[in-house]
C-alpha positions in Angstrom: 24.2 2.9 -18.4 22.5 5.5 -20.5 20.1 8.9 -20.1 17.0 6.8 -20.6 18.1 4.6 -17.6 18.6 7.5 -15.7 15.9 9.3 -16.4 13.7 5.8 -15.9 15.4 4.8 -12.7 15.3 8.4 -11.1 11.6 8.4 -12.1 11.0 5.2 -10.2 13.0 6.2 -7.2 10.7 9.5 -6.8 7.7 7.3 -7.3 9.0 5.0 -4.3 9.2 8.2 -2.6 6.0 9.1 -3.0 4.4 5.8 -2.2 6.7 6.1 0.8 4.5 9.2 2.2 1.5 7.1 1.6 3.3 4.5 3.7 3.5 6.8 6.3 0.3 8.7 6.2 -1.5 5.0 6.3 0.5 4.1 9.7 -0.6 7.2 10.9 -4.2 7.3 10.2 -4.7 3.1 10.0 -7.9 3.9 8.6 -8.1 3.1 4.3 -10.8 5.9 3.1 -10.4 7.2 -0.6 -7.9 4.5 -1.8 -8.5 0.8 -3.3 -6.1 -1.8 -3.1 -7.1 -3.2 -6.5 -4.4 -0.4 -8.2 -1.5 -0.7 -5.9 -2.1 -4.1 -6.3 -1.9 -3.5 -10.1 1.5 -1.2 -9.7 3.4 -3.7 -7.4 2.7 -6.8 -9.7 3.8 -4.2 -12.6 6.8 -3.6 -10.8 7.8 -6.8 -10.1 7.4 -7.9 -13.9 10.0 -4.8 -13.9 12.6 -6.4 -11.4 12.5 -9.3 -14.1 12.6 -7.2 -17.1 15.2 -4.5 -16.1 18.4 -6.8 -16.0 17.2 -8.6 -19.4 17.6 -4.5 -20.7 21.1 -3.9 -19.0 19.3 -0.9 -16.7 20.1 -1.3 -13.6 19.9 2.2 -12.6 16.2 1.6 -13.3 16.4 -1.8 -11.4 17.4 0.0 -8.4 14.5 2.6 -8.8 11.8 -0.9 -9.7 13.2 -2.4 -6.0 12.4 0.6 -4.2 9.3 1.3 -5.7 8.1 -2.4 -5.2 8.9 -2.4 -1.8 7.2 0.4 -1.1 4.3 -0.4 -2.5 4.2 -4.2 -1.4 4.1 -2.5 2.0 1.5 0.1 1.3 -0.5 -2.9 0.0 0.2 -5.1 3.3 -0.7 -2.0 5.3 -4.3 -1.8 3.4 -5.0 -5.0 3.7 -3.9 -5.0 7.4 -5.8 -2.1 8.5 -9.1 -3.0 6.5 -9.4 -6.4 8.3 -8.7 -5.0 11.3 -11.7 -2.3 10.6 -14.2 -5.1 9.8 -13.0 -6.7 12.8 -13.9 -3.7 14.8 -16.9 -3.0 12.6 -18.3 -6.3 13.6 -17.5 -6.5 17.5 -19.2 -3.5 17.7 -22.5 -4.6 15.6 -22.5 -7.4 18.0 -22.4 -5.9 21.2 -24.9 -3.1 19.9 -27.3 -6.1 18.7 -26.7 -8.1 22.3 -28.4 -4.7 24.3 -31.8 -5.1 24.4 -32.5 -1.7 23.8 -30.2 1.7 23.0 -30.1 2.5 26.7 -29.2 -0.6 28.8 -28.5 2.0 32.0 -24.7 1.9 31.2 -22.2 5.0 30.6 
């Protein structure tokens, strides 16, 4: 173990962290608004290319940081996914019922 793994694995274990408060501010809200899944995506397939490639360097230190950071964002990414079906699904029940009343006043309140 050397100061680059350090540094390196304590940098990864603060990014986990900070995915981790998206993790929670996403169960929260379970609305997506402002964020794509297209870069998370992009950072959790990065980081599990790391989980490969740490060991091969001896930097475990950093390999402890890479798990925590791709578990994090694994389950940031199943949260937007999750919660943007389950908006269309909404988003559509609710375009067919509105398209079902003949009119915008069908006496109802």
């Amino acid at each position: 173990m050397d100061w680059a793994d350090m540094i390196n694995g304590t940098l990864e274990l603060a990014g986990g962290l900070f995915i981790l408060l998206s993790v929670v501010k996403l169960h929260r809200d379970k609305q997506v608004k402002g964020v794509s899944w297209v870069h998370v995506c992009f950072f959790a397939g990065w980081g599990y290319w790391n989980l490969f490639y740490y060991p091969h360097l001896d930097q475990w230190v950093s390999f402890t940081g890479g798990v925590f950071i791709v578990v994090t964002n694994t389950v940031w990414l199943g949260q937007m996914l999750y919660y943007t079906h389950q908006f269309k699904k909404l988003r559509d029940r609710w375009r067919a019922e509105r398209s079902n009343s003949y009119s915008w006043w069908d006496g109802r309140l």
